[in-house]
C-alpha positions as CSV (number, residue, x, y, z in Angstrom):
1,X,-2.9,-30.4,-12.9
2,X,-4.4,-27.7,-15.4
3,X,-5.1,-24.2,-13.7
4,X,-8.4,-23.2,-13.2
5,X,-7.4,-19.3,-12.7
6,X,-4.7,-17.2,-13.8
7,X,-2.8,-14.3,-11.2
8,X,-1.3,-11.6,-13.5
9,X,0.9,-10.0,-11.6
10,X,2.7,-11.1,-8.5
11,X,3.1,-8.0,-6.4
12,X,1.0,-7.1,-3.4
13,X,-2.2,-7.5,-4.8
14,X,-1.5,-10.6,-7.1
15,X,0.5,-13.0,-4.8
16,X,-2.3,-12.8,-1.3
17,X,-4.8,-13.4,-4.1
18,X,-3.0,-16.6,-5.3
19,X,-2.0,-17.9,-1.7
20,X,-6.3,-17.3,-1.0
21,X,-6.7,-19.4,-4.7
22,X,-4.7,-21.9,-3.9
23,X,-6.0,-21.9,0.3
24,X,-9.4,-22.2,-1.4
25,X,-8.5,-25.6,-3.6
26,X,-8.0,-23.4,-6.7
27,X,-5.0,-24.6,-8.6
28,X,-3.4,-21.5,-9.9
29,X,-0.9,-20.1,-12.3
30,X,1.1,-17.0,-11.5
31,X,2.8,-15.0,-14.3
32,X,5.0,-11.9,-13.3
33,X,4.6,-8.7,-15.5
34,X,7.7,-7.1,-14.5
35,X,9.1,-5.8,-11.6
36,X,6.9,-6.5,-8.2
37,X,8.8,-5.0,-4.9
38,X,6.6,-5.0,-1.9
39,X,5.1,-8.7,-1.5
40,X,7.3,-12.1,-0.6
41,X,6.3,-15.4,0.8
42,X,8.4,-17.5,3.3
43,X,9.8,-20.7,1.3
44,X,7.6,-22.2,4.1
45,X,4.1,-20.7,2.5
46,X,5.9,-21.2,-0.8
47,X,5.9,-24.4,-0.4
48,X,2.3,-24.9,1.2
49,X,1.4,-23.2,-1.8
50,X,3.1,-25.3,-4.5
51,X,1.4,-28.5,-2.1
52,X,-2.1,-26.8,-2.9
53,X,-1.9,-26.4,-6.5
54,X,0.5,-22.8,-7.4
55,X,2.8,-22.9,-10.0
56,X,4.6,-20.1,-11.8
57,X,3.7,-19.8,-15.7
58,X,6.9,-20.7,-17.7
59,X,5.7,-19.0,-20.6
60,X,2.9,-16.4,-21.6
61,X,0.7,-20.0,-23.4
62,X,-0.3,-20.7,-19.9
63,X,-2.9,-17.7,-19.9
64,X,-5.1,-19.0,-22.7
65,X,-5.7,-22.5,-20.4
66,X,-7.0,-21.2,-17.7
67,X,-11.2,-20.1,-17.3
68,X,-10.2,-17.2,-15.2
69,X,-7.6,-14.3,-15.1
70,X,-7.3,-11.7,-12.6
71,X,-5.3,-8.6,-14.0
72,X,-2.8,-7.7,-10.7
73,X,-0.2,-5.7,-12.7
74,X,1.2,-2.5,-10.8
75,X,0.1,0.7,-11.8
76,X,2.4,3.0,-9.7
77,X,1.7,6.9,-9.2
78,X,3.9,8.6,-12.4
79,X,5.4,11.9,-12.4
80,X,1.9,13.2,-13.1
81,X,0.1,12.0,-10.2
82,X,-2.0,9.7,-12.0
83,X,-1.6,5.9,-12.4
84,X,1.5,4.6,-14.5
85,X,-0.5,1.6,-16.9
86,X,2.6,0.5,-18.8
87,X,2.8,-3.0,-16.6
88,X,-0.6,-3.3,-17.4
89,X,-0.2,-2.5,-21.1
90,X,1.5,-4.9,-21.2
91,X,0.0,-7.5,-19.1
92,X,-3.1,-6.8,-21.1
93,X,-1.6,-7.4,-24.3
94,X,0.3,-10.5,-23.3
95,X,-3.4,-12.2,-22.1
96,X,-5.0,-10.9,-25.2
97,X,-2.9,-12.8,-27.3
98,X,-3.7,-16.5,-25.5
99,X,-7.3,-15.6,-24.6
100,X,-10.2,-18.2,-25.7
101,X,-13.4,-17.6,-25.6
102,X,-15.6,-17.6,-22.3
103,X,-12.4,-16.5,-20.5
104,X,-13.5,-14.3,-17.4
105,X,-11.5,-11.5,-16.9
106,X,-10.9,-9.3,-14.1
107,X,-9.1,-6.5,-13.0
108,X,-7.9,-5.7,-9.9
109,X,-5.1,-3.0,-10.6
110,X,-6.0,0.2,-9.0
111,X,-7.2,3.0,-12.0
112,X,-9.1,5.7,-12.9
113,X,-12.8,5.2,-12.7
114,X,-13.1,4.4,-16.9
115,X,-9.9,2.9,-17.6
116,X,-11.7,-1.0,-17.5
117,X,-13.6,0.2,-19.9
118,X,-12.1,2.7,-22.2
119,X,-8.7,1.1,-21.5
120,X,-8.2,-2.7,-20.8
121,X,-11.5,-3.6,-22.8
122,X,-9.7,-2.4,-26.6
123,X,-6.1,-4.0,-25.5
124,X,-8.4,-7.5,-25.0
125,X,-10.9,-7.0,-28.0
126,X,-7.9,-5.8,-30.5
127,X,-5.4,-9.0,-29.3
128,X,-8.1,-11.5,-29.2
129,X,-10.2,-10.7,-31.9
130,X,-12.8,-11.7,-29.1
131,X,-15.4,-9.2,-28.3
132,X,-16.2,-8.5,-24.0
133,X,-20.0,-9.3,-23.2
134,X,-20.2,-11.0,-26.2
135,X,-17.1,-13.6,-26.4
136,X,-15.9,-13.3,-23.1
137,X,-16.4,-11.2,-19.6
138,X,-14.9,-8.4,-18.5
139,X,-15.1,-7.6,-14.9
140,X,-13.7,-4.9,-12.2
141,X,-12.9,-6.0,-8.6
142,X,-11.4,-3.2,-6.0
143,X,-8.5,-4.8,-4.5
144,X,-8.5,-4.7,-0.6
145,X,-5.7,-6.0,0.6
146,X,-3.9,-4.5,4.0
147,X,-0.4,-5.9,4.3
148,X,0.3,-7.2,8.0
149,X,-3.4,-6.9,9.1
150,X,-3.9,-10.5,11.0
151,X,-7.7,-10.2,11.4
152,X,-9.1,-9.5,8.0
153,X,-7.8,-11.9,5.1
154,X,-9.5,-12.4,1.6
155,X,-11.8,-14.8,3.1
156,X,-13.5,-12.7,6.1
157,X,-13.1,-9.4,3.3
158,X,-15.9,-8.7,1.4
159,X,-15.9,-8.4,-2.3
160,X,-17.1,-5.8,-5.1
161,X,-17.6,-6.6,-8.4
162,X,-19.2,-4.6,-11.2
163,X,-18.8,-6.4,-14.7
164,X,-19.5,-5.0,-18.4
165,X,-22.7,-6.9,-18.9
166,X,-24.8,-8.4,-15.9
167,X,-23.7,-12.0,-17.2
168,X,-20.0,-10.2,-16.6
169,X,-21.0,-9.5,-13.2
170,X,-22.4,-13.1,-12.4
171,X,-19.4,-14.7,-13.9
172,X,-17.3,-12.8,-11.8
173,X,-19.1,-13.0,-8.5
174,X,-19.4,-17.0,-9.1
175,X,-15.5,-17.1,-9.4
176,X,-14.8,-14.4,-6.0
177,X,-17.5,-16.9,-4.5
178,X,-15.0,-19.5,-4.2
179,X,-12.4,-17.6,-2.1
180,X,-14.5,-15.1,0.0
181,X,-17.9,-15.2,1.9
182,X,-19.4,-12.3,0.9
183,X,-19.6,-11.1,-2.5
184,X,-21.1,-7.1,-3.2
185,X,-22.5,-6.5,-6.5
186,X,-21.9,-2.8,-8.2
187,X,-24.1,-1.6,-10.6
188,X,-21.4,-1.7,-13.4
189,X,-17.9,-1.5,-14.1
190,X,-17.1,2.4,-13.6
191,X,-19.3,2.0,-9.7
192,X,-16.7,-0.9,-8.9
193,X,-13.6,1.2,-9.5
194,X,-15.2,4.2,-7.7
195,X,-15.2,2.3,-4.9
196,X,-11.7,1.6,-4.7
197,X,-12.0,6.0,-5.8
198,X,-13.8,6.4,-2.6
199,X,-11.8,4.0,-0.3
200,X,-8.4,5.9,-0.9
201,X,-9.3,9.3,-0.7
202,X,-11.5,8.5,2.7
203,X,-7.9,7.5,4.1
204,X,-6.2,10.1,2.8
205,X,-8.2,13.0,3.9
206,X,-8.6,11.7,7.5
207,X,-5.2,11.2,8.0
208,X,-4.4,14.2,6.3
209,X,-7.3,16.2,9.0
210,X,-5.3,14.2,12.2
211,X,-1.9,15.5,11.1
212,X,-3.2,19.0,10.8
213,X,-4.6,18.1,14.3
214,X,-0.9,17.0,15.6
215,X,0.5,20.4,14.3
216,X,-1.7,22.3,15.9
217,X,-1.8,20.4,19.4
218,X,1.9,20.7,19.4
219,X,1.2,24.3,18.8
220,X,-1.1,24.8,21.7
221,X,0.6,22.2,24.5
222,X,-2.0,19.9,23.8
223,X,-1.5,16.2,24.2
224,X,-3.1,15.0,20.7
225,X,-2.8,11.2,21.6
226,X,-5.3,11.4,24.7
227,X,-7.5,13.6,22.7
228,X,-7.6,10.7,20.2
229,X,-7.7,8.0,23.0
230,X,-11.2,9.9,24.5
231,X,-12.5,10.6,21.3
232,X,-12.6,7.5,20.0
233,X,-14.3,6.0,22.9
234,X,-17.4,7.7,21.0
235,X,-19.6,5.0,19.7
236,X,-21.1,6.8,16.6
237,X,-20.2,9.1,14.1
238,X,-15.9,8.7,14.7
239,X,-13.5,6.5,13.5
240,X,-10.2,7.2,15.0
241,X,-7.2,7.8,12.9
242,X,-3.6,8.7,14.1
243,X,-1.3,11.3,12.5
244,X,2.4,9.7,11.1
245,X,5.5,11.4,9.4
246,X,3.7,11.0,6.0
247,X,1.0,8.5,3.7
248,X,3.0,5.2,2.1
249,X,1.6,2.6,0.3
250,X,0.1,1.9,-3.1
251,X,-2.6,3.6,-2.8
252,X,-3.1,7.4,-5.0
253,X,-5.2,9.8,-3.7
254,X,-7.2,10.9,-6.5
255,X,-8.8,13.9,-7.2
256,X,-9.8,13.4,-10.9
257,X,-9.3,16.9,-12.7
258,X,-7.7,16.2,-15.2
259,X,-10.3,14.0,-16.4
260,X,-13.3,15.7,-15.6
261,X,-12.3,19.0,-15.0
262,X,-14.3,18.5,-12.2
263,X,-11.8,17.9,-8.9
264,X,-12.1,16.8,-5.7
265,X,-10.7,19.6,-3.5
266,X,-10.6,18.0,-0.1
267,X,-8.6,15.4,-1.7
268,X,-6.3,18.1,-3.2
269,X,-5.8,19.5,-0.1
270,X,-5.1,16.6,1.5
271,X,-2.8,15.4,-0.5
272,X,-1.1,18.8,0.5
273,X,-1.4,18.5,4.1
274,X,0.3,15.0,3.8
275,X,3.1,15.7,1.9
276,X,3.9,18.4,4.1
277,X,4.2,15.8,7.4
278,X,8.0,14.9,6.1
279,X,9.5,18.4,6.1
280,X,7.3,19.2,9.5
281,X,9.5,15.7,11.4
282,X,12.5,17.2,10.3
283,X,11.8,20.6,11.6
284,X,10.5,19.0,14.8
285,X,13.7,16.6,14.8
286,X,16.0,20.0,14.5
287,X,13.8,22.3,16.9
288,X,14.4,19.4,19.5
289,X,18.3,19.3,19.1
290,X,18.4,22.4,19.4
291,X,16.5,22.9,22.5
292,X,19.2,20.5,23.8
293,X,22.2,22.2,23.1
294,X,22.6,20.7,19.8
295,X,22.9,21.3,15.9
296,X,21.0,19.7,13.2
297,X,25.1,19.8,11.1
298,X,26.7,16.7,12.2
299,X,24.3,15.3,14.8
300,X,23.7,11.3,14.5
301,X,20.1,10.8,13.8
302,X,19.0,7.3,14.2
303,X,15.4,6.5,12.0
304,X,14.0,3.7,13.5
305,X,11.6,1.3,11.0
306,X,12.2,2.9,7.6
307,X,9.1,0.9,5.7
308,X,5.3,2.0,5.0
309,X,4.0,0.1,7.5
310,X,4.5,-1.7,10.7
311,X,5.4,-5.4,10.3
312,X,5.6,-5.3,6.5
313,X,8.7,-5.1,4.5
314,X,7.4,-2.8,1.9
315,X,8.7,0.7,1.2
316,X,6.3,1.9,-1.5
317,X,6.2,5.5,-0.5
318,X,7.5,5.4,2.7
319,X,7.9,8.6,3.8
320,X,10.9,7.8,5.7
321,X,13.3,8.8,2.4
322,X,12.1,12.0,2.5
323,X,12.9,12.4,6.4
324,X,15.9,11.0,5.7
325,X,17.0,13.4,2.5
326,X,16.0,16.6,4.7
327,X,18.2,15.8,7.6
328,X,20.6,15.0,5.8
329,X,20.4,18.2,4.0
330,X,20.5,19.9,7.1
331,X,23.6,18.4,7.3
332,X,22.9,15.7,9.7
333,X,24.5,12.2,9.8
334,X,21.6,9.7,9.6
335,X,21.8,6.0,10.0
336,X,18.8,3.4,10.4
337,X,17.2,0.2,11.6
338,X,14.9,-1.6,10.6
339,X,14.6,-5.7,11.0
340,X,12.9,-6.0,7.7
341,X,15.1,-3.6,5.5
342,X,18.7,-5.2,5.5
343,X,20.2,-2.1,2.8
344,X,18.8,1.2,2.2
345,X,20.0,3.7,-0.1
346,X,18.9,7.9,0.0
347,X,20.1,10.2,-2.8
348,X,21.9,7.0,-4.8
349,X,23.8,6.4,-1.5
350,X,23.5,3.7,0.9
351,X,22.6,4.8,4.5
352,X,24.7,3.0,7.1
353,X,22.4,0.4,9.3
354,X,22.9,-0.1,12.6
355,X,23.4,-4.0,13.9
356,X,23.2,-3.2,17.2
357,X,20.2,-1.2,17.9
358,X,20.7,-0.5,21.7
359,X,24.4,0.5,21.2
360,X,23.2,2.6,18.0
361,X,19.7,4.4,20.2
362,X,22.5,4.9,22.8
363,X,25.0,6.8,20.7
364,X,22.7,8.5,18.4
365,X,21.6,12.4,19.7
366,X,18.2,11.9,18.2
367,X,16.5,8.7,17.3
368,X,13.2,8.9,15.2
369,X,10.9,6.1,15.9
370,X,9.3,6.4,12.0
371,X,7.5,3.1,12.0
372,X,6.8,0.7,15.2
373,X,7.3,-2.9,14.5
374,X,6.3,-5.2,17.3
375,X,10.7,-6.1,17.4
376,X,10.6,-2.7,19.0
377,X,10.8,-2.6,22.8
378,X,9.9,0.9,22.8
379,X,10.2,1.0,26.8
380,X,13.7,0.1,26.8
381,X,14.9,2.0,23.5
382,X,13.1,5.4,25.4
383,X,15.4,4.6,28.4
384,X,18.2,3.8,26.1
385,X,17.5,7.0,24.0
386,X,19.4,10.7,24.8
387,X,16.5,12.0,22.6
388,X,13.2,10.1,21.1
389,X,10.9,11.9,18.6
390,X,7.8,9.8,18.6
391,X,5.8,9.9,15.0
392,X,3.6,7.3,15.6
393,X,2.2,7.6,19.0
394,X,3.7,4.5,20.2
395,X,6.0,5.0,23.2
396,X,4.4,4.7,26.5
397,X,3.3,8.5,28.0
398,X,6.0,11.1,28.9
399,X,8.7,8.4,27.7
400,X,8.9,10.5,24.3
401,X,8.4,13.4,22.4
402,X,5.7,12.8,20.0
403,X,4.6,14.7,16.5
């Protein structure tokens, strides 16, 4: 069966879009750009997809067959701060050299508001002696994906596309049509990948105003979790966030300026306030040994759920390797569990997992409960534990000590 749509890029933003494709009766051709950590089917949903029409491209030919592509490629933070578009270099470049005319093409990659346009357009134009608006569209979507989230899936998630041309837009909106029900139309190409601009930094700077909220709580004997529990009872005007030992995910908080000269400073200092949370868990995690008799040098520290998020198996940015690094330079023996992480390695050297988490929470001095996977019986591991340190707020009341 010929594909009807291209997925360039199997990572997390690539591979849900292909499993919605294919849900949708889209029959679909997935072509890796390079190394993708952080999404994974079951061979179960592998095959369900392969039933409904996937198949993985066995050479770069299958691009130019297809009336759709959707440009997934990861575009990682770089030393910088600012998006790494080698993968999508060359993702670009690969597509542009198969294209055929009337091809709709859309990216999905986070960037820089500009980078569709100034960017990905020339690598397409230059490679397919095509011309965008003209000879083919060129379209922006915001991804929205939120990995482990059971209630909102591409279907019930709306949309936002902003295309070179109008007709760009259309032809893009037509083809999201298909897998979600509701498409938003932007205004052009640089308002679509604002949005996705606006989306990340509203996450970042609320989390980033909690956790200044948990430090100073701690500070003043406050109990920040019931202050969040009333508070959000508030029907307008709140949305309630909850403070962590850092920010993971794919997501870059952007401030912009370098490109406009212009930045964002509540985004700057947020960023700052986040990076901090790491370094302020391991001087919690040392305060509380030694309030208990105990030195941070050659205490066993047991981190418990070492990925971004609960339920997901991704560790892009988890802030748990920086927890980890600072104990350890504090001279601390650290070991971890985590059911979806089955090796973990912290300054080029694997950290020793526990396989038997009660015996482990019962020897360790300090356990850190760094992500809360539903596995977790966190009423039993707090009986179990000589010392918890709670970062997420999800032990029952008085069971832990909480950031």
């Amino acid at each position: 069966m010929p594909a009807d749509l291209a997925v360039i890029g199997l990572g997390p933003l690539g591979l849900p879009l292909a499993q919605a494709a294919v849900a949708a009766g889209i029959p679909t051709v997935g072509y890796r750009t390079g190394p993708e950590a952080g999404a994974s089917v079951s061979p179960a949903e592998l095959r369900r997809m392969l039933a409904r029409g996937f198949r993985q491209a066995v050479g770069p030919a299958e691009l130019g067959r297809v009336r759709t592509a959707v440009l997934c490629a990861p575009t990682p933070c770089g030393p910088d701060g600012d998006h790494d578009l080698g993968q999508l270099e060359k993702a670009a470049r690969t597509l542009a050299g198969h294209m055929r005319p009337h091809t709709t093409v859309i990216l999905e990659s986070p960037v820089r508001p500009g980078t569709t346009e100034d960017f990905l357009r020339p690598l397409l134009e230059e490679g397919s002696g095509l011309r965008a608006g003209r000879d083919f569209h060129l379209a922006h979507s915001p991804a929205r994906t939120d990995p482990g989230n059971r209630a909102f899936a591409p279907a019930n998630t709306p949309k936002v596309i902003g295309g070179l041309t109008p007709a760009c837009t259309e032809s893009a909106a037509a083809f999201y049509s298909r897998i979600t029900d509701k498409v938003v139309r932007a205004r052009g190409l640089r308002e679509a990948e604002t949005v996705q601009l606006l989306e990340t930094n509203y996450r970042h700077v609320n989390i980033a105003l909690v956790n200044e909220m948990a430090v100073l709580c701690h500070e003043l004997g406050v109990d920040l979790w019931d202050v969040i529990r009333c508070a959000e009872t508030k029907p307008f005007g709140f949305q309630a966030f909850r403070p962590g030992p850092g920010v993971g995910g794919h997501s870059v908080p952007q401030d912009l300026t370098g490109r406009t000269g212009r930045g964002l400073r509540m985004v700057e200092l947020a960023q700052q306030v986040n990076s901090r949370m790491p370094r302020y868990v391991v001087q919690r995690a040392a305060a509380l040994l030694n309030e208990h008799g105990k030195s941070a040098r050659g205490a066993r520290v047991l981190l418990l759920g070492v990925t971004y998020k609960a339920d997901v198996a991704d560790q892009q940015g988890t802030p748990a390797e920086e927890v980890a690094t600072g104990l350890m330079r504090l001279g601390a023996a650290v070991s971890y569990h985590d059911p979806l992480v089955p090796s973990w390695n912290v300054l080029d050297r694997p950290v020793p997992r526990a396989d038997s988490l009660y015996e482990a929470v019962g020897d360790a001095d300090l356990t850190i409960l760094l992500q809360q996977h539903r596995t977790y019986d966190l009423q039993g591991l707090s009986v179990k534990a000589q010392l918890l340190l709670d970062t997420r707020g999800a032990t029952p009341t008085g069971a832990a000590h909480r950031v």
